[in-house]
C-alpha positions, 0 to 999 in steps of 0.5 A, spaced: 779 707 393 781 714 395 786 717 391 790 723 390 795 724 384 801 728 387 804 730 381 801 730 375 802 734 368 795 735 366 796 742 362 800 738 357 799 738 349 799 730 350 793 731 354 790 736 349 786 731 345 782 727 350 784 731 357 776 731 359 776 723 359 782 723 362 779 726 368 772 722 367 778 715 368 781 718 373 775 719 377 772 712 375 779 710 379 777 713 385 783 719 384 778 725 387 785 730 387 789 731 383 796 736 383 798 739 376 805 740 378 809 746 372 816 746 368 816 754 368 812 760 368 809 758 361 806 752 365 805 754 371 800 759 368 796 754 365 796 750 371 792 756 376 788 756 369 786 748 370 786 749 377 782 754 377 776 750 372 775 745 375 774 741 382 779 736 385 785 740 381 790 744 385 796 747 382 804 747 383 808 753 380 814 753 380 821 752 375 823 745 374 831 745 372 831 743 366 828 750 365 833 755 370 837 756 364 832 761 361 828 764 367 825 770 366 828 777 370 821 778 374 821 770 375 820 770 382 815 776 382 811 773 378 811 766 381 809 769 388 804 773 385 800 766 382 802 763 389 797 767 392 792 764 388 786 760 392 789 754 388 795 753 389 797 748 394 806 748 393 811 751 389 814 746 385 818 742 381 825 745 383 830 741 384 837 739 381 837 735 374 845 732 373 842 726 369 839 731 363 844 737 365 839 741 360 841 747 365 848 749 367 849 746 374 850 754 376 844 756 373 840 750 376 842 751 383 841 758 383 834 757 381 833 752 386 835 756 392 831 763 389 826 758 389 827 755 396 827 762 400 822 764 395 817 759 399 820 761 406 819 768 405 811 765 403 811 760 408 809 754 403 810 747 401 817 746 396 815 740 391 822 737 390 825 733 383 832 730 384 836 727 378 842 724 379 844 730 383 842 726 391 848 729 395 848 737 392 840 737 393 841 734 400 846 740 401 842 745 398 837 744 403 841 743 408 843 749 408 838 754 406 833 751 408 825 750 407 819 753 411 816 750 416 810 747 411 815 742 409 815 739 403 815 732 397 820 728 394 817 727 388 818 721 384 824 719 389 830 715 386 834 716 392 837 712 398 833 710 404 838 714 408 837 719 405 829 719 405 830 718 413 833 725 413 829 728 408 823 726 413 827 728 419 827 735 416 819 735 414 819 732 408 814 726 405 817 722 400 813 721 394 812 714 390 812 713 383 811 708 377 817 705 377 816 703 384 812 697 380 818 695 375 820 688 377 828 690 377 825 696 382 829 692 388 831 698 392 825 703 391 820 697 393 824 696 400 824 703 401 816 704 399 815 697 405 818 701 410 817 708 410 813 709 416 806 710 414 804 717 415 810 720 410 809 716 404 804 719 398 803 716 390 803 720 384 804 718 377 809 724 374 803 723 367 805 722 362 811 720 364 813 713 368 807 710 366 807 703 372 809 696 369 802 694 368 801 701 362 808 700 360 810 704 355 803 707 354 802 715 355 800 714 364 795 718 367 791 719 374 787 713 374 794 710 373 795 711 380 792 707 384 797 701 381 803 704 384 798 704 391 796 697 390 804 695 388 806 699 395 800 696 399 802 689 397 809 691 399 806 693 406 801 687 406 796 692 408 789 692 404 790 698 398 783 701 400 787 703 408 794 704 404 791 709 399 786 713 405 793 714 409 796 716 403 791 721 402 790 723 409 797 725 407 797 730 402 791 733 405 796 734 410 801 736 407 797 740 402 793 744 406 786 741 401 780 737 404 780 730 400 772 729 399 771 721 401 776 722 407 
């Protein structure tokens, strides 16, 4: 198969220890990109700097929710800075988190839509992360806006209604881990119905780890059982679903898949 992880967490210290030979498994797996998605500016450095080392690994910058509380002054500057890095592929993750609140609500929404007119004013992708917040996300983005590049849902969690707005307004919705849970019913019947040209897989590593890998740290290789999961939902091959996927984050992402 021809794989792409859509959001990966590489530069992490879980993947400190055996990093090298996670690539190699991956690869192994037939996961020829990988996007390494960031949580602040600290990460979002490493991120361009693992980006930047090796083939087949483009960079998210971007500060999740959890960490808006505690931007720095100089945030967006910085994060237009390093999005003009050859590597960098979207700004991301941004979003709301109402599941952990780890950031004021205020804070969160603030950065949320600095984030959003900072990737208008750039013309780039936004990679979206949703948490128990559906209805103030949708409003966010309703109301401000994205560029014309679009954007990810990443690791979506919300309605099937929802997933047909965000596509109308040009967003693809990313699949996850929990897709391959047993009690995952809903997810499964979103996955088996998102039309084709709008669905991509991630494994959002080291987190979420699919059922086959449950409760073991997950990495890229491990995308291709949400592929198979997804694939077996649509009663398609895996090998035609994951090149659709893949075709779908070279669009989206504005990369060359080696294999496609």
């Amino acid at each position: 198969m021809t794989l792409v992880d859509t959001h990966a967490h590489l530069d992490i210290e879980e993947f400190d220890a055996d990093r090298e030979e996670v690539f190699q498994r991956a690869a192994q797996n037939g996961v020829s990109v990988i996007i390494n998605a960031s949580f602040d500016m600290v990460s979002s450095r490493r991120s361009v700097s693992l980006a930047e080392s090796r083939g087949g690994v483009y960079a998210l910058v971007g500060v999740h929710p959890h960490d808006a509380g505690e931007v720095p002054e100089d945030y967006l500057e910085e994060l237009a800075l390093l999005a003009q890095k050859p590597q960098v592929v979207a700004l991301g993750e941004m979003g709301l988190d109402y599941y952990r609140d780890l950031s004021p609500r205020d804070s969160q929404q603030k950065v949320f839509r600095e984030q959003l007119a900072l990737a208008r004013d750039l013309d780039i992708p936004v990679v979206i992360h949703d948490r128990e917040a559906h209805a103030d996300v949708m409003k966010i983005i309703k109301g401000d806006g994205i560029s014309r590049r679009g954007g990810v849902m990443h690791c979506y969690s919300a309605s099937w209604e929802m997933a047909v707005d965000f596509m109308k307004m040009g967003f693809y919705i990313s699949i996850a881990g929990p897709v391959t849970f047993p009690n995952a019913a809903r997810l499964k019947d979103i996955a088996a119905k998102l039309p084709l040209d709008r669905v991509l897989v991630e494994t959002d590593c080291p987190y979420l780890a699919p059922q086959a890998r449950r409760g073991k740290r997950n990495e890229p290789a491990y995308v291709r059982y949400v592929a198979e999961e997804i694939a077996g939902l649509r009663e398609m091959h895996a090998e035609s679903f994951a090149r659709a996927a893949s075709a779908n984050a070279a669009a989206i992402f504005g990369i060359k898949v080696p294999g496609l």
